[in-house]
N, C-alpha and C positions, 0 to 999 in steps of 0.2 A: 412334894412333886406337883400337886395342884394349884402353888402360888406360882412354880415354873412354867408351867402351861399355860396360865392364864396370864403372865407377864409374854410370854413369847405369844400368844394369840397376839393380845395387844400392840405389838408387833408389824401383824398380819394386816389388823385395823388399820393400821397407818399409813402403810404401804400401798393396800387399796384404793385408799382414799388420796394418797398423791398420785396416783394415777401408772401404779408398776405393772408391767407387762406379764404377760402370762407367765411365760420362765422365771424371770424374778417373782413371781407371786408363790408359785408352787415352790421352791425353793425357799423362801420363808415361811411357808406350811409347813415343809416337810420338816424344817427346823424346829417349830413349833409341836411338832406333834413326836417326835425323836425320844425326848426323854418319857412319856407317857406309852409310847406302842414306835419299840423299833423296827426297821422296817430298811427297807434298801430303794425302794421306786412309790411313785404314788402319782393319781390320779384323782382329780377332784369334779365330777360331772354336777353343772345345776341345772334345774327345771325350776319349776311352783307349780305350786297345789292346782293351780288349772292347767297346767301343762300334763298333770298326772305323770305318765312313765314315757313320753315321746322324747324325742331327741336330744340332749343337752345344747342348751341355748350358749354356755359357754362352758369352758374347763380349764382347768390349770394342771401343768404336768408336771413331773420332777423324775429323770432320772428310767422315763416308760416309753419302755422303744414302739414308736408308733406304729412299725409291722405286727405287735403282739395286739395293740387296737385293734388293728385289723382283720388279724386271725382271728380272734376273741367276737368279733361283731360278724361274721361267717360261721361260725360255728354257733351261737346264741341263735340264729335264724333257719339253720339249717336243723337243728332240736328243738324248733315250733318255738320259740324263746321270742322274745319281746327285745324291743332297743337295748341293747348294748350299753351300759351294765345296769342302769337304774332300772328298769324289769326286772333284771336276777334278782335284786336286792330288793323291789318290791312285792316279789313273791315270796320273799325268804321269810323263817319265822319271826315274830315281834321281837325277841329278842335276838339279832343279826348271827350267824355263825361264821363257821371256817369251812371257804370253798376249797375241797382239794382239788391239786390241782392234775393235769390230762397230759395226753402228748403237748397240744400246743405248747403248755406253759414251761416243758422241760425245754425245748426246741427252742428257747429264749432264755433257758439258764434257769428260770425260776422256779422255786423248791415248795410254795404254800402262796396263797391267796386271802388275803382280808374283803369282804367288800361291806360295808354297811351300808345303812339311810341315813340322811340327813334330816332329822324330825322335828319338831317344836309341836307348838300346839294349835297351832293353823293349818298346819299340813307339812309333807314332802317336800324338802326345797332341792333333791338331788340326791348324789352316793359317793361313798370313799373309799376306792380301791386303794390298797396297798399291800405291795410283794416285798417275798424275802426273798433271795438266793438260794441257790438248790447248795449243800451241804448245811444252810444255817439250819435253827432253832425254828420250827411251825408255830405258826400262830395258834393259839389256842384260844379256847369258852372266854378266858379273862382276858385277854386281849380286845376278843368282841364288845365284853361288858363293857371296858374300859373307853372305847373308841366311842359306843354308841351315846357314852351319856354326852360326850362331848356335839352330838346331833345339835341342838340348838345354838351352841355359841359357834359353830361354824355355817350353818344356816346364818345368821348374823352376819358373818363375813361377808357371806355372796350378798346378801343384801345393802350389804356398804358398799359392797362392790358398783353394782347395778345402781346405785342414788347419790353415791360422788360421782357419779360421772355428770353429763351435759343432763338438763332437762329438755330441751329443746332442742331438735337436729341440728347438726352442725357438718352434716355431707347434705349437699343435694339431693334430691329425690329422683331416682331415674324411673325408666319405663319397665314394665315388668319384663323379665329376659327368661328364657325356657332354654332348660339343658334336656338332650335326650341322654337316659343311659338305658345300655343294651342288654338283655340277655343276661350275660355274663357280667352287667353291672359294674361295666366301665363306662364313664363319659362317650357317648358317640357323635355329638356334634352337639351345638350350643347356639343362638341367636347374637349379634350383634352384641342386642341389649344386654346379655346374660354374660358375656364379656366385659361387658363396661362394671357391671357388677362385681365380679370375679375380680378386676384388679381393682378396685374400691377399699374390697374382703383382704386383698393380700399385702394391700398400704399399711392395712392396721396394724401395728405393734404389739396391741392388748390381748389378744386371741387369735387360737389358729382359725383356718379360713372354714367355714362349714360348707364351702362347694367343692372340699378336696377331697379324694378317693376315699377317705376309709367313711366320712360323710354321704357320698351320695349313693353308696353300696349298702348302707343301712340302710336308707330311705326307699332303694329300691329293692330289698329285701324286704322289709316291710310292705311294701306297695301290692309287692306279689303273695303276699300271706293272705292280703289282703282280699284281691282277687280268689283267690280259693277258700275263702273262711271272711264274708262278711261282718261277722265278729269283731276278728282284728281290725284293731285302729286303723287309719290312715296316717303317716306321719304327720306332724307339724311342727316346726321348729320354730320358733320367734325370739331374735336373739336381741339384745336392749342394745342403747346409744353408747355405754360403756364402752363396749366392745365393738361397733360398728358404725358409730357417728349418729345414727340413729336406730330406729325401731324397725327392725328388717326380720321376714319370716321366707322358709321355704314349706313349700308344701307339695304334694306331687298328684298326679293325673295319668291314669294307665289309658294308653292310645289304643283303639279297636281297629286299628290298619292292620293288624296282622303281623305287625316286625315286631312282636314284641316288647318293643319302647316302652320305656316310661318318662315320661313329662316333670320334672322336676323345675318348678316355678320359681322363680324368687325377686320379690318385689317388696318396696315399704308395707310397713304397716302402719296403719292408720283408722282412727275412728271406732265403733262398736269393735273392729274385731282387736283392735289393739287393748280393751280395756281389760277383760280378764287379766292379763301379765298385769300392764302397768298398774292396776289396782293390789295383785297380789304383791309385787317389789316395795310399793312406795305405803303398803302397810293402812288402804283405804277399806273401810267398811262399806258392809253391802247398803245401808242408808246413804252415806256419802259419793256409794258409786251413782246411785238416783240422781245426786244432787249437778254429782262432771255431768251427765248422759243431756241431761237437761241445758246444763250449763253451754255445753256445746253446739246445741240446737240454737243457743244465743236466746236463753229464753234471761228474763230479768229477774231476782231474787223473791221477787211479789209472785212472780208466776210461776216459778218454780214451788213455792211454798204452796199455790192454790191448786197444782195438781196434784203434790202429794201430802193435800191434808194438813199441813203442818204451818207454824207461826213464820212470819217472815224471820222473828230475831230467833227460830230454831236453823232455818237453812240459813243465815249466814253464821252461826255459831258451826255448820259443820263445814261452809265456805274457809272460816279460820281455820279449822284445822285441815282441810285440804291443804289448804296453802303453808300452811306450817312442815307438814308431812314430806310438800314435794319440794319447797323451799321457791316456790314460786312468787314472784310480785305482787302477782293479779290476775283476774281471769284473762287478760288477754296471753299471759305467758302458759299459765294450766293449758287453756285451748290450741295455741298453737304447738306444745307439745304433744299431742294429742291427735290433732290431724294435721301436724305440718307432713 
């Protein structure tokens, strides 16, 4: 069974890496993952280890009725719960279990709940939800075991995912565009720019749009946890060029006019704040991340080496493997992906 797996992973690889759309992807997942943990729908949310447990930057579906997201991510925030499902699952114990399942999940047909982490030894790269059918078989302890060891070579995927794609933008860069949403956590009006955005988001083929309802009712659930418990996070989302041509985030801002509103931003990213992701995807160490920060300031290999102590021929020995990691030319390509 584990040469099965690992042959239909490899599969998965391929298809990432020529560029298969969200549906096609999750559907050669779900393929993949069939003879090892059967299952009838499934959901793949990713983040990185410095996104921790905020919003999934992409996903892939197979066969999950996007009203049950939704119910699911209203009801995780309405129980003090964190984003929708990578929170669940990173509260859950080290070794992942069996969520049963509620009203929602019958009101959708479904009978048992898997969710795990996507783990390695870097960190979190996301969670794997997968449902069975209400009269099947409940997933069980071995089910979880089974699912969880697979955490790393699906981690692996998303990361193929995210580094076949573009290194360097390939949309335009617009102006930052501001959605308000209400209250009640419907979109209430939007800017120009946040339109031009929005159909940018809905051109794409690879991933659904993160400015659509069941997205920005997290966000502003979230926002408002927030306001009452400091504690909680503020959202961030930062989704790569994979899936959006380039390196695009939202992020949101509670208005004090008294309507209630929340501010839900979304514009490129670029520069220090883009480097967290892009260092955690393209697999760069925290010495090498020194070497980009610098590099970008346009500083030269000698002077990069003189501020952080080091040989000239050590910083271009981590120079080489930057460029090897992102698949870069030269610094003018590393840079322009970077703050283009």
């Amino acid at each position: 069974m584990g040469g099965a797996v690992e042959c239909s992973l490899g599969d998965m690889h391929e298809a990432v890496g020529q560029g298969a759309g969200s549906d096609a992807a999750g559907e050669i997942l779900s393929r993949a993952l069939a003879p090892l943990v059967a299952h009838d729908a499934l959901r793949l949310a990713a983040t990185s280890p410095a996104a921790e447990f905020g919003p999934a930057a992409f996903s892939f579906w197979h066969k999950f009725d996007p009203g049950l997201g939704l119910a699911l991510l209203h009801r995780a925030y309405a129980h003090d719960g964190e984003c929708w499902p990578l929170a669940r699952a990173w509260s859950a114990d080290p070794v992942p279990g069996v969520v049963l399942c509620g009203d929602v999940y019958r009101g959708y047909g479904v009978g048992s709940e898997l969710l795990v982490l996507l783990r390695d030894r870097r960190g979190t790269w996301g969670a794997l939800e997968l449902l069975r059918s209400q009269g099947g078989k409940q997933f069980d302890a071995e089910d979880a075991r089974r699912t969880a060891r697979l955490g790393p070579a699906l981690a692996e995927v998303l990361r193929q995912y995210v580094t076949a794609g573009p290194l360097t933008p390939q949309m335009p860069m617009l102006s930052p565009g501001v959605l308000l949403v209400g209250p009640d956590h419907r979109l209430r009006a939007a800017t120009p720019q946040a339109h031009a955005w929005r159909e940018r988001l809905r051109a794409s083929p690879r991933t659904p749009d993160f400015t659509d309802a069941a997205h920005l009712a997290g966000m502003s659930l979230q926002a408002r946890r927030h306001l009452k418990d400091p504690r909680a996070r503020l959202p961030v989302l930062t989704a790569p060029p994979a899936s959006h041509g380039r390196w695009v985030s939202c992020h949101t801002q509670p208005l004090d006019d008294g309507s209630g509103d929340i501010a839900v931003v979304i514009e490129a990213t670029t520069g220090k704040r883009l480097l967290p992701s892009f260092c955690d995807w393209y697999s760069i160490t925290p010495r090498e991340r020194q070497v980009v920060e610098h590099l970008c300031e346009g500083a030269a290999a000698k002077h990069i080496a003189r501020r952080l102590d080091r040989s000239v021929h050590t910083v271009n020995e981590h120079l080489k493997a930057i460029f090897r990691k992102t698949a870069a030319s030269g610094r003018e390509e590393l840079v322009a992906a970077i703050t283009g």
